[in-house]
N, CA, C and O atoms as a Maestro MAE file, in Angstrom:
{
 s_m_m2io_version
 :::
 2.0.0
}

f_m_ct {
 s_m_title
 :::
 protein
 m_atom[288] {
  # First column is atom index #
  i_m_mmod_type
  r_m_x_coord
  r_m_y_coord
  r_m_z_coord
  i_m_residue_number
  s_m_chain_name
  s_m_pdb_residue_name
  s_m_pdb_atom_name
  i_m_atomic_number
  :::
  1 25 29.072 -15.397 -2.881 1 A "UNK " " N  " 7
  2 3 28.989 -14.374 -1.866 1 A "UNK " " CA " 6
  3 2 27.514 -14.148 -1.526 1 A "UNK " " C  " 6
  4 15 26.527 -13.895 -2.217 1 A "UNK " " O  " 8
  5 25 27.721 -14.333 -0.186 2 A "UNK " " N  " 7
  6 3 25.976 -13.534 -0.165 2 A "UNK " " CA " 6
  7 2 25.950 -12.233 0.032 2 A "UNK " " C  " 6
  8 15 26.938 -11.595 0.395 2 A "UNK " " O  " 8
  9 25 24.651 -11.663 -0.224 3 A "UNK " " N  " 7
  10 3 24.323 -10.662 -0.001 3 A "UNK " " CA " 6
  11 2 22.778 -10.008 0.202 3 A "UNK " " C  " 6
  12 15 22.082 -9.992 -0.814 3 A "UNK " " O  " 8
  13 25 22.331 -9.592 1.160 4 A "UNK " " N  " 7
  14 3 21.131 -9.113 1.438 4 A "UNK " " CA " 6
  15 2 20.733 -7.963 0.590 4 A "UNK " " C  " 6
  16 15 21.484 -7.111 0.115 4 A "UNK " " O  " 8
  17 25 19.678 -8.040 0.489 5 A "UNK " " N  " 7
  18 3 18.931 -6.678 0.021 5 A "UNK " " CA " 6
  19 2 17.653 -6.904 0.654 5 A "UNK " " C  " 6
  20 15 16.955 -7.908 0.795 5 A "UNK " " O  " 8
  21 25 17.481 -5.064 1.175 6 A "UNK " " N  " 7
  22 3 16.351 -4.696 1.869 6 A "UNK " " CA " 6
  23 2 15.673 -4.153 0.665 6 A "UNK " " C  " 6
  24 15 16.437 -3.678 -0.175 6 A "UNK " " O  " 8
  25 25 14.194 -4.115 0.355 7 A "UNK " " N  " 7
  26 3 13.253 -4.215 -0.743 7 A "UNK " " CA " 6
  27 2 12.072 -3.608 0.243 7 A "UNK " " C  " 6
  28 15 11.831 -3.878 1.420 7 A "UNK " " O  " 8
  29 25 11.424 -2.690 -0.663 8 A "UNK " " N  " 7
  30 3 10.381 -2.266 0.398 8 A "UNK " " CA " 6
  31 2 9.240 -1.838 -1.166 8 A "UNK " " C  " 6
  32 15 9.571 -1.325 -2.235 8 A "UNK " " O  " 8
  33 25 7.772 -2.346 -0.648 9 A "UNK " " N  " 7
  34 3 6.949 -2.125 -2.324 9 A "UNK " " CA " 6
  35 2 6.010 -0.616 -1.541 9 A "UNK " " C  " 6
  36 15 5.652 -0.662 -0.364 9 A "UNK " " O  " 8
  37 25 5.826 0.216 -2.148 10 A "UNK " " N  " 7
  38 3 4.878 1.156 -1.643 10 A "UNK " " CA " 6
  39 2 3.952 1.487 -2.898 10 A "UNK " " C  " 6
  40 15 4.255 1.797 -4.051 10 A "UNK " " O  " 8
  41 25 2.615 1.298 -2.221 11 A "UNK " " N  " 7
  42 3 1.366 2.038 -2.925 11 A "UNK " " CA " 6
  43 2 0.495 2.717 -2.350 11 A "UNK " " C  " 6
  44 15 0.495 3.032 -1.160 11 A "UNK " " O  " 8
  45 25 -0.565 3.072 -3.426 12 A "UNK " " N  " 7
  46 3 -1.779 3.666 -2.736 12 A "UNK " " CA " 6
  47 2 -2.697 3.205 -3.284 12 A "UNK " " C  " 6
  48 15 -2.667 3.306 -4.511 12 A "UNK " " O  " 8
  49 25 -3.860 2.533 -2.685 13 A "UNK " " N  " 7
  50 3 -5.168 2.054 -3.218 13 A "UNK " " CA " 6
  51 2 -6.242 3.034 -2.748 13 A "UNK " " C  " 6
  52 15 -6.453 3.516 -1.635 13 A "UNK " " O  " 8
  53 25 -6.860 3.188 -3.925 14 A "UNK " " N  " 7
  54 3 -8.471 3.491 -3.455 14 A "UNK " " CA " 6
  55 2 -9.176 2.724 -3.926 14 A "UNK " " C  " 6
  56 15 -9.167 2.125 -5.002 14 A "UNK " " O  " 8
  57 25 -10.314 2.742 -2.453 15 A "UNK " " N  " 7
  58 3 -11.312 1.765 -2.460 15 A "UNK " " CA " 6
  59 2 -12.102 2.513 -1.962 15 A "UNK " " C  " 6
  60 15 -12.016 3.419 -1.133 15 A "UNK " " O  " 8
  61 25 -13.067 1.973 -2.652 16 A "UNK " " N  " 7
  62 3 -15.193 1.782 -2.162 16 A "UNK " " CA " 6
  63 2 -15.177 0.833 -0.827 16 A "UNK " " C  " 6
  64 15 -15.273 -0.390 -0.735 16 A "UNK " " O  " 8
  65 25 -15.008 1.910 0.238 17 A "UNK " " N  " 7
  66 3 -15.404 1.175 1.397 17 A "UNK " " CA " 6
  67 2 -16.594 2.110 2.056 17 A "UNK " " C  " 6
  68 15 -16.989 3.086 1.419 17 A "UNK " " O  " 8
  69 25 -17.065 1.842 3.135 18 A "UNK " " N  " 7
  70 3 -18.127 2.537 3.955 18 A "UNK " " CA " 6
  71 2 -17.437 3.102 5.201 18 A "UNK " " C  " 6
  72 15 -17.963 3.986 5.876 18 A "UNK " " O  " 8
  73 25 -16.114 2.509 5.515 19 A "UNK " " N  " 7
  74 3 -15.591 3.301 6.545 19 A "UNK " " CA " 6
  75 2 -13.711 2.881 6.708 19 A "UNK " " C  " 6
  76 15 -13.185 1.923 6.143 19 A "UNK " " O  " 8
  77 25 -13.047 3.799 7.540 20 A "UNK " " N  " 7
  78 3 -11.209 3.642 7.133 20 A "UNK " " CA " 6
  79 2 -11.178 2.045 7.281 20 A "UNK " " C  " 6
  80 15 -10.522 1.326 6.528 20 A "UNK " " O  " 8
  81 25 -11.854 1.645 8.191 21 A "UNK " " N  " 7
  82 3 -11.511 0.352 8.763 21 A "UNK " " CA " 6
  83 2 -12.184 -1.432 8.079 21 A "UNK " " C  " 6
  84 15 -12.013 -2.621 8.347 21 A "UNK " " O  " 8
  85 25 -12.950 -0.629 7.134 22 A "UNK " " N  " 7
  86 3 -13.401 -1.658 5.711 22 A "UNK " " CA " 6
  87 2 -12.735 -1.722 4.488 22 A "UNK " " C  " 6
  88 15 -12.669 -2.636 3.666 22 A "UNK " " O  " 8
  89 25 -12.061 -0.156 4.507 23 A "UNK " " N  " 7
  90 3 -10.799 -0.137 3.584 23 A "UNK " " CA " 6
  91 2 -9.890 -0.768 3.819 23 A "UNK " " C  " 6
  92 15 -9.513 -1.478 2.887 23 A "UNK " " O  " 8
  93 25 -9.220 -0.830 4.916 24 A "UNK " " N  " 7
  94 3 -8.355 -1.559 5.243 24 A "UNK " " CA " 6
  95 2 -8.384 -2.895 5.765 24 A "UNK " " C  " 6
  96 15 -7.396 -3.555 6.087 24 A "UNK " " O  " 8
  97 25 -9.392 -3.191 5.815 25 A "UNK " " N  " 7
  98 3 -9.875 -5.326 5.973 25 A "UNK " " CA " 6
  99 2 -9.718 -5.209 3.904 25 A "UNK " " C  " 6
  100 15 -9.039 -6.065 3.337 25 A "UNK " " O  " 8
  101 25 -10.278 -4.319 3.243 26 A "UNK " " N  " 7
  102 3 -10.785 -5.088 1.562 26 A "UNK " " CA " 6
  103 2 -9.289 -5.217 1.531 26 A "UNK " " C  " 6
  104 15 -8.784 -6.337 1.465 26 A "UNK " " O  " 8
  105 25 -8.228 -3.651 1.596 27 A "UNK " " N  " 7
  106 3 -6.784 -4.150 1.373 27 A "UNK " " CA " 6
  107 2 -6.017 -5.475 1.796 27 A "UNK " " C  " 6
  108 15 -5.138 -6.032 1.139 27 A "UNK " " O  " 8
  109 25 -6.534 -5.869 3.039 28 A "UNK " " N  " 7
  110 3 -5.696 -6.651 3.657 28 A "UNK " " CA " 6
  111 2 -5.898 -7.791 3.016 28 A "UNK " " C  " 6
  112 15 -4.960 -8.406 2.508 28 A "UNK " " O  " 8
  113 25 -7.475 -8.317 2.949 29 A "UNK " " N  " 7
  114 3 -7.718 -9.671 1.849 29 A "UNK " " CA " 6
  115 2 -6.825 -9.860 0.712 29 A "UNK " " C  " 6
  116 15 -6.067 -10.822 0.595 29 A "UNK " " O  " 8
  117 25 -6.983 -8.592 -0.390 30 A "UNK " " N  " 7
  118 3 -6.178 -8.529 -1.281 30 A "UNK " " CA " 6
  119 2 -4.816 -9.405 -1.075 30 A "UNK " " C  " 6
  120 15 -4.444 -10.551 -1.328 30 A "UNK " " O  " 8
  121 25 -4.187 -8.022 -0.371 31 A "UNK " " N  " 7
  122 3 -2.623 -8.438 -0.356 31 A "UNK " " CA " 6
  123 2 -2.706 -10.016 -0.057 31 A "UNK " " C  " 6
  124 15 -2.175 -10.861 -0.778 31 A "UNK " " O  " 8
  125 25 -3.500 -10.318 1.195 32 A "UNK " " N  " 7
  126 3 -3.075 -11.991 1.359 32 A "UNK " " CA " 6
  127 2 -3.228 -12.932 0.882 32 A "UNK " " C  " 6
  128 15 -2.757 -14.047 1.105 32 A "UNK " " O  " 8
  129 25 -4.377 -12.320 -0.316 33 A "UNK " " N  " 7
  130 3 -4.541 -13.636 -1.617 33 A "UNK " " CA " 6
  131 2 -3.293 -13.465 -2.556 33 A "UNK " " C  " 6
  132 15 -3.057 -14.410 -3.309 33 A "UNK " " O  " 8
  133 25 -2.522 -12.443 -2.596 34 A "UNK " " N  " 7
  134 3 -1.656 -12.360 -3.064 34 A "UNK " " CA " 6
  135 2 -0.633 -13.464 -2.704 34 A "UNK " " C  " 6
  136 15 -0.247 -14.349 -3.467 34 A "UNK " " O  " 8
  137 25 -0.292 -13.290 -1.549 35 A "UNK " " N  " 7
  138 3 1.081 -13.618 -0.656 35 A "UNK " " CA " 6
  139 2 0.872 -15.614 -0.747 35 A "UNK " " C  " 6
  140 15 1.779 -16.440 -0.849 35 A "UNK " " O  " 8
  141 25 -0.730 -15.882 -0.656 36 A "UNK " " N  " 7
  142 3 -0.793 -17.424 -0.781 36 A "UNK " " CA " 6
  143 2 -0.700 -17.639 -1.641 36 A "UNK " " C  " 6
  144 15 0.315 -18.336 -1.661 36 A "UNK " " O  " 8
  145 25 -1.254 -17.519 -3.099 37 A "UNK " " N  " 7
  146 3 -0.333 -17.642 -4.378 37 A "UNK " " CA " 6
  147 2 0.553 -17.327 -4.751 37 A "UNK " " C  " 6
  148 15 1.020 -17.832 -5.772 37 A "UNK " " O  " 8
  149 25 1.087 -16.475 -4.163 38 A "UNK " " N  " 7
  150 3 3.200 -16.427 -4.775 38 A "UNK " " CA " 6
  151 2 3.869 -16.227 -3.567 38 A "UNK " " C  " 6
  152 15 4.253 -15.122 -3.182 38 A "UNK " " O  " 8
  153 25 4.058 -17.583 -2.785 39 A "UNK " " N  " 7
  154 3 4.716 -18.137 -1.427 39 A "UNK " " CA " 6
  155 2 6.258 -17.570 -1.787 39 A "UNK " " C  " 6
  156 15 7.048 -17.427 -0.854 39 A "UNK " " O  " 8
  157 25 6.697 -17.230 -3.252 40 A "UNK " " N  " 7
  158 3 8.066 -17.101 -3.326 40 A "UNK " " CA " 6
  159 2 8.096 -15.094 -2.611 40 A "UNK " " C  " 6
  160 15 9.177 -14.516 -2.497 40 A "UNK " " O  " 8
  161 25 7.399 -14.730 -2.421 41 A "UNK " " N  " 7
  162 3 7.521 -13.492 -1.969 41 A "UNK " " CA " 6
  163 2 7.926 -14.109 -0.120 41 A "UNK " " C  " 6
  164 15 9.097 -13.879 0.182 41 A "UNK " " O  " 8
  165 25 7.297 -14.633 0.719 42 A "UNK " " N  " 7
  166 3 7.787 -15.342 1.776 42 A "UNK " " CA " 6
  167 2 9.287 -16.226 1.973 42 A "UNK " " C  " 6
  168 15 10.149 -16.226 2.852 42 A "UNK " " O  " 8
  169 25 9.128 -16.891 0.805 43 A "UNK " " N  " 7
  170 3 10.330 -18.124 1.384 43 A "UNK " " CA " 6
  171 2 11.425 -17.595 0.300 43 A "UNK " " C  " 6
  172 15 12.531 -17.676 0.836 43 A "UNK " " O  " 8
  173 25 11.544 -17.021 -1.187 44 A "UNK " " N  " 7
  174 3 12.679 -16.757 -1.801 44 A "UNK " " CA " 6
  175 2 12.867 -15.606 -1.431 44 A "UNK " " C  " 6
  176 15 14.018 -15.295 -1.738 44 A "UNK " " O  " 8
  177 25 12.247 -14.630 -0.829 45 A "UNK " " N  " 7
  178 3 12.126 -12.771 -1.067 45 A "UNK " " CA " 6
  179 2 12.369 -12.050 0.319 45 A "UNK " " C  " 6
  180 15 12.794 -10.895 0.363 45 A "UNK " " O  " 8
  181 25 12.064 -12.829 1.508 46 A "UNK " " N  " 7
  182 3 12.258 -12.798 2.498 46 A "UNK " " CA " 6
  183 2 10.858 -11.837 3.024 46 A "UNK " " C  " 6
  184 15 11.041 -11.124 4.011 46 A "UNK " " O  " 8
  185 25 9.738 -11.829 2.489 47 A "UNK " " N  " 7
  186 3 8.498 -10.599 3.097 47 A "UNK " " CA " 6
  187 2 8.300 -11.143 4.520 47 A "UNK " " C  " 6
  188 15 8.172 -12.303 4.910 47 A "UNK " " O  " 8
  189 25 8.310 -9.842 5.262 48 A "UNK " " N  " 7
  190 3 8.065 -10.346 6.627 48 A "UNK " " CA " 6
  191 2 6.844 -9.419 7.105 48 A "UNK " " C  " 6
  192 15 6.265 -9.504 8.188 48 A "UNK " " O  " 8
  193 25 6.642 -8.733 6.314 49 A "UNK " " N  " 7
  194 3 4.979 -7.870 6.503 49 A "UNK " " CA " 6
  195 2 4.327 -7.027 5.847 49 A "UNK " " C  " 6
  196 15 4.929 -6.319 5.040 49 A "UNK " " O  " 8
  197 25 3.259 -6.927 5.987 50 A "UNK " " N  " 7
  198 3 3.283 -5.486 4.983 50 A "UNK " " CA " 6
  199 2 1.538 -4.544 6.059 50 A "UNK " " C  " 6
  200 15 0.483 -4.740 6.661 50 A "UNK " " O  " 8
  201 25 2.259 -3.810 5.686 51 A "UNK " " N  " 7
  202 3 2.022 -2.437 6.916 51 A "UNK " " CA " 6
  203 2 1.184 -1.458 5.857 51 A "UNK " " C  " 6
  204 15 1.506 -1.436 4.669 51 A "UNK " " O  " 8
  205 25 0.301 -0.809 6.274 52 A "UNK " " N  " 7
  206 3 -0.743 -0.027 5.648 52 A "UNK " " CA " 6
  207 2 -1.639 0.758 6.579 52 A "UNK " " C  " 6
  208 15 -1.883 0.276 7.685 52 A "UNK " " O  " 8
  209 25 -2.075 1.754 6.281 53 A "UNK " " N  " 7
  210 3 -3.418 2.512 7.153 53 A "UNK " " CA " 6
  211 2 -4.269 3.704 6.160 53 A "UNK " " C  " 6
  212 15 -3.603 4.594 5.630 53 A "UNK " " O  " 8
  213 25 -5.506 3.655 5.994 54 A "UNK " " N  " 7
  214 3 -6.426 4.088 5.696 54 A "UNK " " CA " 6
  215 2 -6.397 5.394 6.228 54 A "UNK " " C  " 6
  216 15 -6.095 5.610 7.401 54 A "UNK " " O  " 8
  217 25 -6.836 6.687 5.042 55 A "UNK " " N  " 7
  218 3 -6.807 7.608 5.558 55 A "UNK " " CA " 6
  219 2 -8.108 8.500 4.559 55 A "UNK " " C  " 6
  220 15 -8.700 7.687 3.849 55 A "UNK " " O  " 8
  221 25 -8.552 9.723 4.412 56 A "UNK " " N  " 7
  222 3 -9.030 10.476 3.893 56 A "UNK " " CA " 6
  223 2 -8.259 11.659 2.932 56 A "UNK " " C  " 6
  224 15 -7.621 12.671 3.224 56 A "UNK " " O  " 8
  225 25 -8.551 11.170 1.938 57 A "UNK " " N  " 7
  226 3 -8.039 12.202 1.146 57 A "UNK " " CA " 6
  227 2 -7.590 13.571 1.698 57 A "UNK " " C  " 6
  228 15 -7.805 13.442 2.903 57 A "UNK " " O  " 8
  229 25 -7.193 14.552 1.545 58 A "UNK " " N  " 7
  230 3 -6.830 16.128 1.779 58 A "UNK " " CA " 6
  231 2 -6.254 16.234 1.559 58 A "UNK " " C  " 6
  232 15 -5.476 15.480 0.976 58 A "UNK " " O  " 8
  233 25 -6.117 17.904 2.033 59 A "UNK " " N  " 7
  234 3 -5.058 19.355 1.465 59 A "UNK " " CA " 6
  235 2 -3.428 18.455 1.333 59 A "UNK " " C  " 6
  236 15 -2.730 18.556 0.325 59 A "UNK " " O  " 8
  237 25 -3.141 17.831 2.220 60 A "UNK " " N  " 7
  238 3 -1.701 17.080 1.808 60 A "UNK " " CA " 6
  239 2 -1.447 16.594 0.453 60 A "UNK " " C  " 6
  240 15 -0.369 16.802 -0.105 60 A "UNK " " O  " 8
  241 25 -2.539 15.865 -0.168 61 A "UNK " " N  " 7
  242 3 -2.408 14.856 -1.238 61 A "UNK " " CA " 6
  243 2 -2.372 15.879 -2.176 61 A "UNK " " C  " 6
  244 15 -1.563 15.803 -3.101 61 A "UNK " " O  " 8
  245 25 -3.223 16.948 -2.067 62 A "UNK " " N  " 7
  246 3 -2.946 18.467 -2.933 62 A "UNK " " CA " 6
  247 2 -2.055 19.166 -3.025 62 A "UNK " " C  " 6
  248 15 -2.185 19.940 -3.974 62 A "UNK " " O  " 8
  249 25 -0.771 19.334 -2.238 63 A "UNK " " N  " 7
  250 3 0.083 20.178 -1.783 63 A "UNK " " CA " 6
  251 2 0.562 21.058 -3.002 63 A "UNK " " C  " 6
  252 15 0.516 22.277 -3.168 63 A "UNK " " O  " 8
  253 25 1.189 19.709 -4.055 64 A "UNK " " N  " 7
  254 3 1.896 19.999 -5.126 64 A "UNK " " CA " 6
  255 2 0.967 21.048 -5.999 64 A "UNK " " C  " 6
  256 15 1.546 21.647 -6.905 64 A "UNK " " O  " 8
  257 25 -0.178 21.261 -5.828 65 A "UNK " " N  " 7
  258 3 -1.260 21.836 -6.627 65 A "UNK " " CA " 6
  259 2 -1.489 23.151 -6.084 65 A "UNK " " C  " 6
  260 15 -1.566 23.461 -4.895 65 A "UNK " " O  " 8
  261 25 -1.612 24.060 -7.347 66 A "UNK " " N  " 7
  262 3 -2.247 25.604 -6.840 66 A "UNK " " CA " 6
  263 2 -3.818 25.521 -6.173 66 A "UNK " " C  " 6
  264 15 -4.444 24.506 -5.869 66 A "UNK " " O  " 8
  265 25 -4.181 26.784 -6.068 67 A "UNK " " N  " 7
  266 3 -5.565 26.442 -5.120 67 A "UNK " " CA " 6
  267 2 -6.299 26.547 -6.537 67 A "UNK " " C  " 6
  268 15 -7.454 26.271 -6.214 67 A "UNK " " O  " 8
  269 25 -6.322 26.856 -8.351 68 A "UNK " " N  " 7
  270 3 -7.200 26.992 -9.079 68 A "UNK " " CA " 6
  271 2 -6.777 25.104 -10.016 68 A "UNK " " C  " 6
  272 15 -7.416 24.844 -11.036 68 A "UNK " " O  " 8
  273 25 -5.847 24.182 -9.547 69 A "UNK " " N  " 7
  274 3 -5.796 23.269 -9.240 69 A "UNK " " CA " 6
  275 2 -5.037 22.617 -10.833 69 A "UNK " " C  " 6
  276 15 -5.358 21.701 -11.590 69 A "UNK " " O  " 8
  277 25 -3.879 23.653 -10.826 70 A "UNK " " N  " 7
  278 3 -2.934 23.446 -11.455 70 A "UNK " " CA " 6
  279 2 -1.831 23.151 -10.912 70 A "UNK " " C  " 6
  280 15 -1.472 23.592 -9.820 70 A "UNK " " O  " 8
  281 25 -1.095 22.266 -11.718 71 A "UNK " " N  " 7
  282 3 0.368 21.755 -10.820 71 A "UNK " " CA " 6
  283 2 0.889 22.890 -10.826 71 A "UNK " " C  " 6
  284 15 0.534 23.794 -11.583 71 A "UNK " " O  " 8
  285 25 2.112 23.001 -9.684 72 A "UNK " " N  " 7
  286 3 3.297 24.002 -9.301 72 A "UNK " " CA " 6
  287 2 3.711 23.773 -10.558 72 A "UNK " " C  " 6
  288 15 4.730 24.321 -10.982 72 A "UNK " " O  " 8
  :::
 }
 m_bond[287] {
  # First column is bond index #
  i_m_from
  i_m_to
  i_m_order
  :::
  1 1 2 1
  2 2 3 1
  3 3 4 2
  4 3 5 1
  5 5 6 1
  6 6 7 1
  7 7 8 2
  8 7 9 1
  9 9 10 1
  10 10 11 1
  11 11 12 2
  12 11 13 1
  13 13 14 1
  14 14 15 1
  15 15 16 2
  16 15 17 1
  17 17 18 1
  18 18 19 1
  19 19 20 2
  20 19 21 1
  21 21 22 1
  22 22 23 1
  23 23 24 2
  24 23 25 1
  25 25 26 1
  26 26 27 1
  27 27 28 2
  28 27 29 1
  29 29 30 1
  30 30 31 1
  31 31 32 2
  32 31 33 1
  33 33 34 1
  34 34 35 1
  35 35 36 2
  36 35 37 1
  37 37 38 1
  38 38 39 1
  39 39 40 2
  40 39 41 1
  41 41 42 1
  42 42 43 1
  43 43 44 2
  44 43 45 1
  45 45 46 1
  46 46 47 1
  47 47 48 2
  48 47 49 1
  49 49 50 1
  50 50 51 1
  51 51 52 2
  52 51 53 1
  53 53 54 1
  54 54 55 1
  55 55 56 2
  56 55 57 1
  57 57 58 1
  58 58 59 1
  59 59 60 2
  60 59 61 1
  61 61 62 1
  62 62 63 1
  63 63 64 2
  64 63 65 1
  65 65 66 1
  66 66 67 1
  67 67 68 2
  68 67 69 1
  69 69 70 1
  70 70 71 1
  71 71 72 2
  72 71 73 1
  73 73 74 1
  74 74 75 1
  75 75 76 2
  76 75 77 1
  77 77 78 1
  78 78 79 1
  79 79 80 2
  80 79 81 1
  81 81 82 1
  82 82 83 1
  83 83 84 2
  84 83 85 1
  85 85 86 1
  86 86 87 1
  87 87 88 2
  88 87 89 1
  89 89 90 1
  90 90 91 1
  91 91 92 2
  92 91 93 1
  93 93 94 1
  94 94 95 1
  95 95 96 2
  96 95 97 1
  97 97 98 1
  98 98 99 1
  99 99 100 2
  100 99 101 1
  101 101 102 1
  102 102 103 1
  103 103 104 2
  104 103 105 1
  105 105 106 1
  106 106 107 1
  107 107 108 2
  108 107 109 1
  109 109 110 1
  110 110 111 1
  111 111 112 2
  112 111 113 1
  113 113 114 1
  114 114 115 1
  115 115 116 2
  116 115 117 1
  117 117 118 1
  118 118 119 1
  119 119 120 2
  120 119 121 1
  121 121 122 1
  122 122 123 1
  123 123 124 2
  124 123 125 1
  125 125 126 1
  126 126 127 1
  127 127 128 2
  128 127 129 1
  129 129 130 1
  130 130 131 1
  131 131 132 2
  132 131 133 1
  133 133 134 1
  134 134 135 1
  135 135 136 2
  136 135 137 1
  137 137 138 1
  138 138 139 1
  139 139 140 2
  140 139 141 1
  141 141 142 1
  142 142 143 1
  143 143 144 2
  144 143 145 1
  145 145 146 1
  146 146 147 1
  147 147 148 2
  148 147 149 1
  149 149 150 1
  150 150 151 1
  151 151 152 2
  152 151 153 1
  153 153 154 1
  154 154 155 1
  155 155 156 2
  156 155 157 1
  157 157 158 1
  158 158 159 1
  159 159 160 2
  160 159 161 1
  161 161 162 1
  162 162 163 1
  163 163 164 2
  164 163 165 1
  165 165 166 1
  166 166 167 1
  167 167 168 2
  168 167 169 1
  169 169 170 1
  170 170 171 1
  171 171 172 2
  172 171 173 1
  173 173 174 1
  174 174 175 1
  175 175 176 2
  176 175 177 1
  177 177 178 1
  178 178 179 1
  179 179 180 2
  180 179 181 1
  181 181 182 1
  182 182 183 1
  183 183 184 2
  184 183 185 1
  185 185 186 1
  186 186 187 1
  187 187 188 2
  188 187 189 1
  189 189 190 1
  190 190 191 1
  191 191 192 2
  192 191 193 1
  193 193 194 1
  194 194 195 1
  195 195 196 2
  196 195 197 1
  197 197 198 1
  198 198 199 1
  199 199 200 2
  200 199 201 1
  201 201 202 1
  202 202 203 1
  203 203 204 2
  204 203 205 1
  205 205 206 1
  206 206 207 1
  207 207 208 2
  208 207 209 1
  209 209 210 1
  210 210 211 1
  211 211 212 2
  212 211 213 1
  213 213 214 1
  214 214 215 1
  215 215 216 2
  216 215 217 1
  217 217 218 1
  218 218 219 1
  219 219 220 2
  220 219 221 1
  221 221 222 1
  222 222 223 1
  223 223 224 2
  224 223 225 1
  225 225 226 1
  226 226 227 1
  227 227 228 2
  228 227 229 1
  229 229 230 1
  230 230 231 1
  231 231 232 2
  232 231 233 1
  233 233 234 1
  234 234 235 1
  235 235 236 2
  236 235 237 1
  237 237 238 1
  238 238 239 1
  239 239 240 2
  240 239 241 1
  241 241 242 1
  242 242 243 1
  243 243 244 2
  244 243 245 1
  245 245 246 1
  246 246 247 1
  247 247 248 2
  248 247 249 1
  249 249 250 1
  250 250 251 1
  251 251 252 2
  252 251 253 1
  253 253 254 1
  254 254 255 1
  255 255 256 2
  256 255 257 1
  257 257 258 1
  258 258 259 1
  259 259 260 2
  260 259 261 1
  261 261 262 1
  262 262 263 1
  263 263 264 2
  264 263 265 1
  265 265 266 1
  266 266 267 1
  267 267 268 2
  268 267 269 1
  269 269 270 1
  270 270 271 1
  271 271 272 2
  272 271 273 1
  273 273 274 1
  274 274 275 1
  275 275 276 2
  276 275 277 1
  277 277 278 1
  278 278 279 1
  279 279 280 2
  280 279 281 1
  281 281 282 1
  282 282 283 1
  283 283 284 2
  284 283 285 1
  285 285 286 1
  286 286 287 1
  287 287 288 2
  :::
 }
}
């Protein structure tokens, strides 16, 4: 029988860049030295992209946190 499965990987990197858009070229190298040494993520796994954007830390990434910067 076949059967599909949709698979989705999510992270978060921080990086030493100088600006959003050097962060996200260092990520992108990464991942694609990845993807050319393990071709089985392409041809057995079915990856058809991987999607990312650079942002600045803030009050969001804090949410869960009081303002004296203890968890809820």
């Amino acid at each position: 029988m076949k059967v599909k499965v949709h698979w989705i990987i999510d992270g978060i990197a921080e990086i030493d860049a100088s600006d959003l858009a050097d962060a996200e070229a260092i990520v992108d190298q990464h991942l694609n030295a990845i993807i050319v040494k393990n071709p089985e993520l392409t041809e057995k796994l079915g990856a058809k992209s991987i999607q990312g954007k650079a942002y600045l830390p803030g009050s969001q990434e804090n949410s869960s946190r009081n303002n004296d910067g203890t968890a809820n």
